[in-house]
Structure formats: C-alpha cells, structure tokens
Backbone as CSV, one residue per row, in Angstrom:
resi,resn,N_x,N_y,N_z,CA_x,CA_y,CA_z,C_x,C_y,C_z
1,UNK,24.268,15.469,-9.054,23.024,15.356,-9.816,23.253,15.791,-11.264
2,UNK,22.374,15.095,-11.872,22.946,15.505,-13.514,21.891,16.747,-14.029
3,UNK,22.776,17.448,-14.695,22.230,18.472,-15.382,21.458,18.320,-16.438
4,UNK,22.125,17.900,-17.131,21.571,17.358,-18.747,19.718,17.561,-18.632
5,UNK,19.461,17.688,-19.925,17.864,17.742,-19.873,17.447,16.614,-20.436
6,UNK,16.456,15.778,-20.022,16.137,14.467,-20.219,15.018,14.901,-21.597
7,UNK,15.934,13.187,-22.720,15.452,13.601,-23.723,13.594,12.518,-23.609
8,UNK,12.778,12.069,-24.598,11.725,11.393,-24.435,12.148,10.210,-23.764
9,UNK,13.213,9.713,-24.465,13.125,8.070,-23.628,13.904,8.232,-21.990
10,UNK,14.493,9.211,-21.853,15.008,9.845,-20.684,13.898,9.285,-19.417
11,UNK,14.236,8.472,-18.137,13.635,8.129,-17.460,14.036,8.922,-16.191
12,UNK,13.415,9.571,-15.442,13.130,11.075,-14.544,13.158,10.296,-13.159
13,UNK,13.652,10.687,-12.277,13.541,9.748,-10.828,13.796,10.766,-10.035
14,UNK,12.694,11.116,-8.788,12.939,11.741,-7.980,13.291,11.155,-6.538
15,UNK,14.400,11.171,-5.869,14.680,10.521,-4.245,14.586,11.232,-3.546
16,UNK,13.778,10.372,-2.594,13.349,10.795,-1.146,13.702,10.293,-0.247
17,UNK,14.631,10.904,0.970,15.136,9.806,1.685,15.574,10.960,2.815
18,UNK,15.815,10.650,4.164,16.039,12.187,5.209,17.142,12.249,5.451
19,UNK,18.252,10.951,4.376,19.758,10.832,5.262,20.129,10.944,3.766
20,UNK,21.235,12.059,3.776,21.652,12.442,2.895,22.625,11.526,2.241
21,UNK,23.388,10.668,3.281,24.579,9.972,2.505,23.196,8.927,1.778
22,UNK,22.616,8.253,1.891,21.515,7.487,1.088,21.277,8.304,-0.757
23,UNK,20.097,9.558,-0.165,20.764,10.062,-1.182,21.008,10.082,-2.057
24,UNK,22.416,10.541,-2.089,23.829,10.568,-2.395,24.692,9.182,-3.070
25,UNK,24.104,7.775,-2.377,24.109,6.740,-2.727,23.103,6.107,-4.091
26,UNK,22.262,6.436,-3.820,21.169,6.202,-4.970,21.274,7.115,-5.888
27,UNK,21.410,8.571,-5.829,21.787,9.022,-7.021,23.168,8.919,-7.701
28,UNK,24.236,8.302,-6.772,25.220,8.159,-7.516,25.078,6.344,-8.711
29,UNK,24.663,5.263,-7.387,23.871,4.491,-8.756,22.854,5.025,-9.957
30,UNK,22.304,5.378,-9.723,21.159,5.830,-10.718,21.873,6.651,-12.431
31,UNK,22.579,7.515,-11.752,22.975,8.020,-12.700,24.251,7.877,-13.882
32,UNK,24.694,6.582,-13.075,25.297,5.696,-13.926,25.060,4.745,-15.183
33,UNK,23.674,4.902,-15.213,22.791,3.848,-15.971,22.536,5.087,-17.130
34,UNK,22.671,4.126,-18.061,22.286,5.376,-19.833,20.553,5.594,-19.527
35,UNK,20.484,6.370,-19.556,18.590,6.691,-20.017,18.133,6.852,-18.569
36,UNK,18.998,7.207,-17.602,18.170,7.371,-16.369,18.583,8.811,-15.742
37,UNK,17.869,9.294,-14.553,18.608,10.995,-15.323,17.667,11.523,-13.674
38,UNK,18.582,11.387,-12.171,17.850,12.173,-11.222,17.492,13.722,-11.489
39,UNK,16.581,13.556,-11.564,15.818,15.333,-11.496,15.760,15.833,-10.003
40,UNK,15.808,15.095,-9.191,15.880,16.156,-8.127,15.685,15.168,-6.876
41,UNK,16.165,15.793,-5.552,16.139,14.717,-4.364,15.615,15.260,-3.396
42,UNK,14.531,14.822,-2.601,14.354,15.624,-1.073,14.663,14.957,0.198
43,UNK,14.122,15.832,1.382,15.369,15.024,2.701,13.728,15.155,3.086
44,UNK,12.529,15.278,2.879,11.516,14.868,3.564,9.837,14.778,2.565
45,UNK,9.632,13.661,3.520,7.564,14.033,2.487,7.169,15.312,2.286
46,UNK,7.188,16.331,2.848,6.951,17.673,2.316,7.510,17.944,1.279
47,UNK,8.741,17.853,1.320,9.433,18.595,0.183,9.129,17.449,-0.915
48,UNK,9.059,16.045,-0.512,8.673,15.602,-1.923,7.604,15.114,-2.473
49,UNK,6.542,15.830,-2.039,5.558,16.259,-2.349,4.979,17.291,-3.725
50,UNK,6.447,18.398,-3.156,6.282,19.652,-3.291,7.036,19.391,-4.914
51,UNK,8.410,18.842,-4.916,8.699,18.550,-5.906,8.678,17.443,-6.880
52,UNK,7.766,16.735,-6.126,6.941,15.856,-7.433,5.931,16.394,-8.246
53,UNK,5.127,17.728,-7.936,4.396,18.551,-8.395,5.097,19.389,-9.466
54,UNK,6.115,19.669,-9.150,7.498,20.559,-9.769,8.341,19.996,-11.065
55,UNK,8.551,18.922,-10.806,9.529,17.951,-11.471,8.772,17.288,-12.821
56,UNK,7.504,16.367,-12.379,6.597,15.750,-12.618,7.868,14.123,-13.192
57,UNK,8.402,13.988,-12.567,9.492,12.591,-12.344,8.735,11.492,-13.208
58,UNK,9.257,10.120,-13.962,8.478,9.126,-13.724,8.268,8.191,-12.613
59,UNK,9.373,8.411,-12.232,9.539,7.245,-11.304,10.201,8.056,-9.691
60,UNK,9.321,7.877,-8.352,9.982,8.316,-7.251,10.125,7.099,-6.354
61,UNK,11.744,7.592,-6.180,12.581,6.274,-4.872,11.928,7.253,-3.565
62,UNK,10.801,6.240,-2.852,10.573,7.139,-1.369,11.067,6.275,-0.109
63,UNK,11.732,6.919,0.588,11.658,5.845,2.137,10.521,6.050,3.056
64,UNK,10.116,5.442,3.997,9.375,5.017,4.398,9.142,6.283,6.262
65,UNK,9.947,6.437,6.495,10.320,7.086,7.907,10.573,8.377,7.665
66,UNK,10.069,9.532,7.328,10.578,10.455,7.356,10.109,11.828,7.926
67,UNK,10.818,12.455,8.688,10.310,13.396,9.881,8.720,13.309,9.913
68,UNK,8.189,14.921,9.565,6.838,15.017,9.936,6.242,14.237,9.003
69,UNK,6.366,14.311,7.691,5.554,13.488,6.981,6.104,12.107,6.500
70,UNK,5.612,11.104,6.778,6.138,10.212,6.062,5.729,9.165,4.649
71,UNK,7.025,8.411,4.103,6.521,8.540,2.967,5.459,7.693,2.635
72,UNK,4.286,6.509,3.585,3.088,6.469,2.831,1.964,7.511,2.556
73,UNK,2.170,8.372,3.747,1.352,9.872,3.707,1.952,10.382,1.868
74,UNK,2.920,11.022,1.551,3.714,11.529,0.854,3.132,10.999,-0.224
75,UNK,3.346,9.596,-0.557,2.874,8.689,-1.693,1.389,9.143,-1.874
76,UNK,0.595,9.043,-1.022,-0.890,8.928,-1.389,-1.240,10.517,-1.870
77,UNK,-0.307,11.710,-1.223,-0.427,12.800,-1.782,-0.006,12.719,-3.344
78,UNK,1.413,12.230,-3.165,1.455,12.352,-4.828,1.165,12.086,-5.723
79,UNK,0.350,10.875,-5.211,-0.674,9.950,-6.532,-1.821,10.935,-6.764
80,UNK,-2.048,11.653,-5.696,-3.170,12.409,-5.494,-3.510,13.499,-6.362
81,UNK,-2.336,13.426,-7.814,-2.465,14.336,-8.778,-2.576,14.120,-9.828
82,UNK,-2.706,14.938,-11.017,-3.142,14.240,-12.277,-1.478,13.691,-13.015
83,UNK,-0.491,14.346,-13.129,0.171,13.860,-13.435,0.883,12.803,-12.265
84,UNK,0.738,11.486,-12.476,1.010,10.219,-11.613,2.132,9.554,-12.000
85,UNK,3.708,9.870,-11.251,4.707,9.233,-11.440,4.160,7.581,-10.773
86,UNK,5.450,6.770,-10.784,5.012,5.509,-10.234,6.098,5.812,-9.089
87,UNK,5.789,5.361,-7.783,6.136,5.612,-6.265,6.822,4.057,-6.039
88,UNK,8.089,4.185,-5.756,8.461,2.785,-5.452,9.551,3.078,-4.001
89,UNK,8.641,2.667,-3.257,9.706,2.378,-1.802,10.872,1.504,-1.648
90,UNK,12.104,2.470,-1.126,13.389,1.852,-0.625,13.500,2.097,0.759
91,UNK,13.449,0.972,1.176,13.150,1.542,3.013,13.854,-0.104,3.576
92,UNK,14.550,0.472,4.741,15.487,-0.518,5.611,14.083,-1.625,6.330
93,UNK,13.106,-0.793,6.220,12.076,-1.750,6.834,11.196,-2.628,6.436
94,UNK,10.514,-3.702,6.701,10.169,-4.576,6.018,8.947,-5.316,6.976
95,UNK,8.234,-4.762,7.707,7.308,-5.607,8.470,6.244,-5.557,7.455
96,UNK,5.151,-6.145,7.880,3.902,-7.035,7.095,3.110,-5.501,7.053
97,UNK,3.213,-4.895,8.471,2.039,-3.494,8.230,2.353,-2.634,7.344
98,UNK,4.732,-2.297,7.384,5.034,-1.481,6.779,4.611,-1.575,5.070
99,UNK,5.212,-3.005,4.880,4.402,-3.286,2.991,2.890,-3.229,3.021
100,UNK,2.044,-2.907,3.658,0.860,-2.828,3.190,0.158,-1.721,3.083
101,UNK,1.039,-0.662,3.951,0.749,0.613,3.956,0.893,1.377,3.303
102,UNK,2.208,0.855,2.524,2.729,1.185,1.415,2.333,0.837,-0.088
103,UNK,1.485,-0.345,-0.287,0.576,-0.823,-1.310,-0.178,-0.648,-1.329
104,UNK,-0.800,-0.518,-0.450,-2.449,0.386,0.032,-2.587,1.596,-0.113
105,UNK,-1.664,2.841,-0.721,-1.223,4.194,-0.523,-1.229,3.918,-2.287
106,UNK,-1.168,3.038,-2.633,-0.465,2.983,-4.201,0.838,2.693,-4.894
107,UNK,1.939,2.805,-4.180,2.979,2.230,-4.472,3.264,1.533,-5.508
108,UNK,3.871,1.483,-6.539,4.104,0.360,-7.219,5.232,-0.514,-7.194
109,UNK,6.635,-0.210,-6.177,7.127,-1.399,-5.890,7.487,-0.904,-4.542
110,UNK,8.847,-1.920,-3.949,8.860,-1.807,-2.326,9.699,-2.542,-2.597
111,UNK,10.857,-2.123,-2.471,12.715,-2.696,-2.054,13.320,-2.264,-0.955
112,UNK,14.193,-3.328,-0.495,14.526,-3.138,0.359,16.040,-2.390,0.743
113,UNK,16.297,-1.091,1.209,17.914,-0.699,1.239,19.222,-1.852,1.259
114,UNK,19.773,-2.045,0.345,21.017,-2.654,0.245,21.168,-3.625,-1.094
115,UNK,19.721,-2.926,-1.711,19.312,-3.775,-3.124,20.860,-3.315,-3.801
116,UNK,20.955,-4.167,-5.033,22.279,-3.966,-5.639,22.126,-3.012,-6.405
117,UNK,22.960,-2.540,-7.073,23.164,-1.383,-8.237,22.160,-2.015,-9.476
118,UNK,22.328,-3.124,-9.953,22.425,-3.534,-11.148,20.485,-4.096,-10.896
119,UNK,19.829,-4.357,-9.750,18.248,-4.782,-9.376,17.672,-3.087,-9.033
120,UNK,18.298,-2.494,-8.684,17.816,-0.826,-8.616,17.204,-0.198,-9.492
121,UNK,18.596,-0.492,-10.752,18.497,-0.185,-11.914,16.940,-0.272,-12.824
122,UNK,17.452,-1.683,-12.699,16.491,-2.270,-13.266,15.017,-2.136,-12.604
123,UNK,14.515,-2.225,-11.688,13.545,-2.026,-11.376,12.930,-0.605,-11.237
124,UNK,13.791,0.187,-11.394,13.560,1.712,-11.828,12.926,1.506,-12.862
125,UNK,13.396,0.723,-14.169,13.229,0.719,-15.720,12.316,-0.077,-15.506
126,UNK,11.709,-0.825,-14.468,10.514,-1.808,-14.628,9.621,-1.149,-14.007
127,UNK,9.690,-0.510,-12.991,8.478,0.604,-12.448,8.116,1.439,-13.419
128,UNK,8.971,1.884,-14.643,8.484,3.200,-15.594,7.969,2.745,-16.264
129,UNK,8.085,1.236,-16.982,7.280,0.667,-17.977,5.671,-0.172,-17.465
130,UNK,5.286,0.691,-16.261,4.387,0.334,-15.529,3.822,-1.160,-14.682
131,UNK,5.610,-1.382,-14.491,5.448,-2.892,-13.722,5.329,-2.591,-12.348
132,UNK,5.106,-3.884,-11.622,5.032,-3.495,-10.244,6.659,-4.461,-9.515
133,UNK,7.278,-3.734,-8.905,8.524,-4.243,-8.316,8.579,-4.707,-6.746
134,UNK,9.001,-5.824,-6.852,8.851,-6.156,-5.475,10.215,-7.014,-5.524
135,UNK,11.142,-6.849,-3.701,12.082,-7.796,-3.849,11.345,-9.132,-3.453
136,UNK,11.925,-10.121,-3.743,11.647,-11.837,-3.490,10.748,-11.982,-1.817
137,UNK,11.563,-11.339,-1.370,11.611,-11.542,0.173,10.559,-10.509,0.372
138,UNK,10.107,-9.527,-0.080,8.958,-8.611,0.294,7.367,-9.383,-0.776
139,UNK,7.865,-9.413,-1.506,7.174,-10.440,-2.216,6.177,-11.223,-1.394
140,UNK,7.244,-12.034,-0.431,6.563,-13.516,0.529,5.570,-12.885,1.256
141,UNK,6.199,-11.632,1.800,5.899,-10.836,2.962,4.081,-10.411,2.962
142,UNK,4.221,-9.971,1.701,2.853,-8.764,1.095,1.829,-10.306,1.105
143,UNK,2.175,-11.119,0.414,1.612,-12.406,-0.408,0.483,-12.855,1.329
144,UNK,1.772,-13.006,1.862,1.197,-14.103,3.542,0.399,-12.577,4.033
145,UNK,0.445,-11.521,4.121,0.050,-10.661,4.840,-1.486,-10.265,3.727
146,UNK,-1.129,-10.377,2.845,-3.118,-10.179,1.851,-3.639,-11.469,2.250
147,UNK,-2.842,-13.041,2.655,-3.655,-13.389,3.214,-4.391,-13.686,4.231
148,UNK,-3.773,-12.689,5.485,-4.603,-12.914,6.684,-5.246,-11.060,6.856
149,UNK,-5.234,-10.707,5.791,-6.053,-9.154,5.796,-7.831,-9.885,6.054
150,UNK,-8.014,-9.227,7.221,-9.839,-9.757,6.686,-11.067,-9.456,5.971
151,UNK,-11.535,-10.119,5.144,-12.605,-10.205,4.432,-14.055,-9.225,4.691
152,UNK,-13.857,-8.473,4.081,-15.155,-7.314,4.445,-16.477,-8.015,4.099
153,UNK,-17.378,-7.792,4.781,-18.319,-8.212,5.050,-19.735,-7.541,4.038
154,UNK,-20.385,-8.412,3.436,-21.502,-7.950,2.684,-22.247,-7.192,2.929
155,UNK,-23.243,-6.673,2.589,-24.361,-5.325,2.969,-25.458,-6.596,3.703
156,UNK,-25.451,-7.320,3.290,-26.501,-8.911,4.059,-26.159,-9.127,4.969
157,UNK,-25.017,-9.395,4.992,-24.052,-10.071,6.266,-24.118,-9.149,7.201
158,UNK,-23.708,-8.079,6.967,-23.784,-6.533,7.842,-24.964,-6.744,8.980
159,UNK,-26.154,-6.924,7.826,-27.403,-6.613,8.647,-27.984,-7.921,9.570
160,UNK,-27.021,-9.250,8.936,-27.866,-10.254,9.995,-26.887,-10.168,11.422
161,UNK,-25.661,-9.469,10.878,-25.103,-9.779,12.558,-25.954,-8.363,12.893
162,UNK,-26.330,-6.852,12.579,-26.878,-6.149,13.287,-27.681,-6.764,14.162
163,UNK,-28.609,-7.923,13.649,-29.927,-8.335,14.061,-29.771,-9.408,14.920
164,UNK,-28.103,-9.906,14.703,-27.634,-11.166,15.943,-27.397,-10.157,17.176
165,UNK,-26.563,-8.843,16.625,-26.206,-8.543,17.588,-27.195,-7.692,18.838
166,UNK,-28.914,-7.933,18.339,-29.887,-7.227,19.214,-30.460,-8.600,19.775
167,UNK,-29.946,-9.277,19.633,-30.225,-11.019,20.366,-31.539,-11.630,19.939
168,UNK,-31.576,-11.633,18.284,-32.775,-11.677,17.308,-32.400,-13.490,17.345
169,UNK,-33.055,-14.499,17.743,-32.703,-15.650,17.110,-32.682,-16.192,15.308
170,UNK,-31.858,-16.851,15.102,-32.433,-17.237,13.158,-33.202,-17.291,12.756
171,UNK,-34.302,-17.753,13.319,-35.801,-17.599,12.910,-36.266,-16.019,12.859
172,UNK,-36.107,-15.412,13.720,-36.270,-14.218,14.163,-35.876,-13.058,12.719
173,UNK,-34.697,-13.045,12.370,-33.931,-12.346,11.378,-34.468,-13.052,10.322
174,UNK,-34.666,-14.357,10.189,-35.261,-14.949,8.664,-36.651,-13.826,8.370
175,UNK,-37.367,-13.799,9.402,-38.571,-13.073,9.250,-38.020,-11.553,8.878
176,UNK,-37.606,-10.743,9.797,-37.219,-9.693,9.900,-36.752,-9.390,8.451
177,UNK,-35.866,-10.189,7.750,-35.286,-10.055,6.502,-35.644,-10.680,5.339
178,UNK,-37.255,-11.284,5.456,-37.710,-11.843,4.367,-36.952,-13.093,4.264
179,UNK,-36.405,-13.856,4.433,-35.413,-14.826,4.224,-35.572,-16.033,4.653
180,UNK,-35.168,-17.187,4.360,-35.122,-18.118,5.292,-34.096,-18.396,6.252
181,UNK,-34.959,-19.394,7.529,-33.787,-19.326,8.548,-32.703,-20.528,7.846
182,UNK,-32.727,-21.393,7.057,-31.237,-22.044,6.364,-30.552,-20.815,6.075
183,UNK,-30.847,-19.406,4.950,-30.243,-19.155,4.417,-29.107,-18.311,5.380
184,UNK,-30.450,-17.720,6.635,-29.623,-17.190,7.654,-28.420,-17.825,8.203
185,UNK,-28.635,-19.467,8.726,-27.601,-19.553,9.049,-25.955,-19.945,7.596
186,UNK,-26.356,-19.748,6.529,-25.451,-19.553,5.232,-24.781,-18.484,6.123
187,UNK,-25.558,-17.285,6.048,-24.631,-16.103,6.289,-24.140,-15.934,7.510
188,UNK,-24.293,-16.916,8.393,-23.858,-16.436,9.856,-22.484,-17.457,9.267
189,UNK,-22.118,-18.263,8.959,-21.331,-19.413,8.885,-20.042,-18.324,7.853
190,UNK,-20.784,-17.724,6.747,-19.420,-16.664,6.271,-19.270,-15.684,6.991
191,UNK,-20.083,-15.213,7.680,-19.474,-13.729,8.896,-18.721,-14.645,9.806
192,UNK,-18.661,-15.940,10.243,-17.610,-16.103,11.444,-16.521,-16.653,10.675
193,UNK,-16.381,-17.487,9.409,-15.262,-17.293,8.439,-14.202,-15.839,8.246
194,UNK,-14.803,-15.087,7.818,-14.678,-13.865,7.535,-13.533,-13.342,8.799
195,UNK,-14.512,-13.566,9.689,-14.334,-12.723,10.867,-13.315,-13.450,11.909
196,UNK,-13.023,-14.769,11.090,-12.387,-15.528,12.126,-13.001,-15.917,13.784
197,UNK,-13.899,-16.454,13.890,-14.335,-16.695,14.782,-14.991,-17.936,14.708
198,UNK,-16.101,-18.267,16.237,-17.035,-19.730,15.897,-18.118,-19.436,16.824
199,UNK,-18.662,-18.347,16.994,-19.901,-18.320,17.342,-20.127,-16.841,17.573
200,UNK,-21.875,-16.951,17.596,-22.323,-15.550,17.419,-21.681,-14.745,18.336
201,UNK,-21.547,-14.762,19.679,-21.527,-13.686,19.992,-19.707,-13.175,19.908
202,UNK,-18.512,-14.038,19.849,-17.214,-13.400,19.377,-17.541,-12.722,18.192
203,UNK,-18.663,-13.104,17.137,-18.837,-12.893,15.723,-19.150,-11.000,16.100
204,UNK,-19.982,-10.800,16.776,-20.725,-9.686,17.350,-19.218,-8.798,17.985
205,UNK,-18.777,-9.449,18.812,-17.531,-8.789,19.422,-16.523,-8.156,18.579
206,UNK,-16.512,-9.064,17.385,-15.474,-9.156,16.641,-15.721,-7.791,15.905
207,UNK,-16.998,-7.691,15.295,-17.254,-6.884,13.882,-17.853,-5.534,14.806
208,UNK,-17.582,-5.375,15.930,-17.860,-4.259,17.187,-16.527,-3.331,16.783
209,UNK,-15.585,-4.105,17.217,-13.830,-3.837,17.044,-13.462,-3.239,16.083
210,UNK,-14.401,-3.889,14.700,-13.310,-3.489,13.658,-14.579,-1.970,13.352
211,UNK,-15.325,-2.082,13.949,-16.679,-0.964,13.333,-17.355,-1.248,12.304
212,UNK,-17.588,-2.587,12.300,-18.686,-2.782,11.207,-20.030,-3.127,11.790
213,UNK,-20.049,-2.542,13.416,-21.490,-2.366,13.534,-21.868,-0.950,13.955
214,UNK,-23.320,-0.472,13.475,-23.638,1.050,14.375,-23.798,0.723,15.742
C-alpha cells in the first residue's frame, strides 16, 4: 500500500474484498496508475464501513459477499454519510438480483472480477469524475432486469383494486370514487398491465403478494 499523501488531484480508493490475495491484486493494479493512491483495504463490510468514515476515499472497490455484512448492506451505510465517496462493485457475481441490489443501494458502477488492469483503471478515474461504470455485459444485465422490475401502482389505482378486491363491481367503485365506470375500467386495464396479469381477480392476487393491499 502506498504511503505517500495524496496530493488534490490524488484519487483515494478504498478495497473491500474478504480474500486477501484479491486485495492484494487490486491494490497492486491500482497503484500502478499516476494519480491513484490506495488509502486503505478491508477484509469485511464492517470494517469498511468503519474506514470509509476514517479515510473519507473517493472512490470504494466493494465485493459483493462478505461475511456478516455484506457489501450492498455496507454500500447503503456508506452513502449513508455526509461525506459520499462513489461505491463501485467488483464481484465474481453477476445475476439480475445481484446488479440491482447493488444499484438500488447506490452504487455507481458494478464490474465484474477479471476486469483488466488498464478498464479498472480507468473506470476508477470514471467513477471519481462522477460517472457511472458498468461492464458491457452487466450493462445488458441491469438494462433487461429495469425492464421486467414492476411498475408501482398509483394512489387511484391502489384504491380501485382495494374496492375490486371487496367484490365492488365498476359501476359500484365509479360511484364509490366519484368517477366514471369507463374511467374505472382505464384503471383496471393499467393495474393488470402493471401487474402483469388479465383479470381482476389474479390482479387482486397479484398486488396481495407484493403488499400493495391492506
């Protein structure tokens, strides 16, 4: 790890990772690069937590798996402060839940272990200048997976399936809600969009599941 004290343009990177030869690997890339300068490494979300508070890094390499805490927990703590490095995941894993948990926490990029020296680099220097980094292939991943995330449902919508789901007919809820029964069925037609479904009562089942009814 380098000693040196990082001057202004000096870019600060803290790694998090529970396997030391990793590491050991990333800080030996890292610190090969002029203007980049590890401040410090931990072997778990606690500790880098503890020393992202400590350090105040620009940029933290986190993995994804790590003992008790792991690093989307870790991330959302560390954003969770006023001074806000940018959090960019290096993790062997790559499923649709793992990138979203991880973008959803705040993250600003998500690479995958075995990235090269020379895309590391660089995307270190593109996370500090407040870009968001993604490899190609996680890219596809996040892209297809925001689009089958489902569509939250209006404060309207909410209340006509409440009122489907007490076995109110359209007419019934048009009244109940001031409304007309066309407009009712408008909104029944985007709650089973939404909700992926094709009729009231999966619509009812559906928004049961996810808890969008009392």
């Amino acid at each position: 790890m380098s000693t040196a004290r990082p001057d202004e343009q000096t870019i600060t990177v803290l790694i998090a990772d529970d396997h030391p030869v990793v590491r050991e690997g990333l800080s030996a890339m890292l610190e090969s690069a002029p203007g980049i300068m590890v401040a410090g490494t931990a072997g778990g979300g606690e500790e880098a937590v503890v020393l992202a508070a400590a350090l105040a890094p620009d940029v933290v390499l986190m993995d994804l798996r790590m003992g008790a805490m792991d690093g989307v927990t870790a991330t959302a703590r560390i954003l969770a402060h006023s001074r806000r490095p940018r959090v960019v995941v290096v993790t062997t894993y790559e499923s649709d839940a793992d990138i979203l948990r991880a973008v959803e926490a705040g993250a600003a990029g998500y690479l995958l272990k075995g990235t090269s020296r020379v895309d590391l680099i660089n995307a270190v220097r593109a996370a500090a200048r407040g870009e968001t980094v993604l490899s190609p292939a996680v890219a596809g991943r996040l892209f297809r997976a925001r689009a089958h995330e489902p569509q939250p449902l209006s404060a309207r919508e909410r209340e006509v399936l409440q009122l489907v789901g007490r076995g109110l007919t359209n007419a019934d809820i048009g009244r109940e809600l001031h409304i007309g029964e066309a407009t009712v069925k408008t909104h029944l037609l985007r709650i089973f969009r939404k909700l992926d479904v094709s009729d009231r009562t999966a619509a009812v089942l559906a928004a049961m599941e996810r808890g969008l009814l009392d």
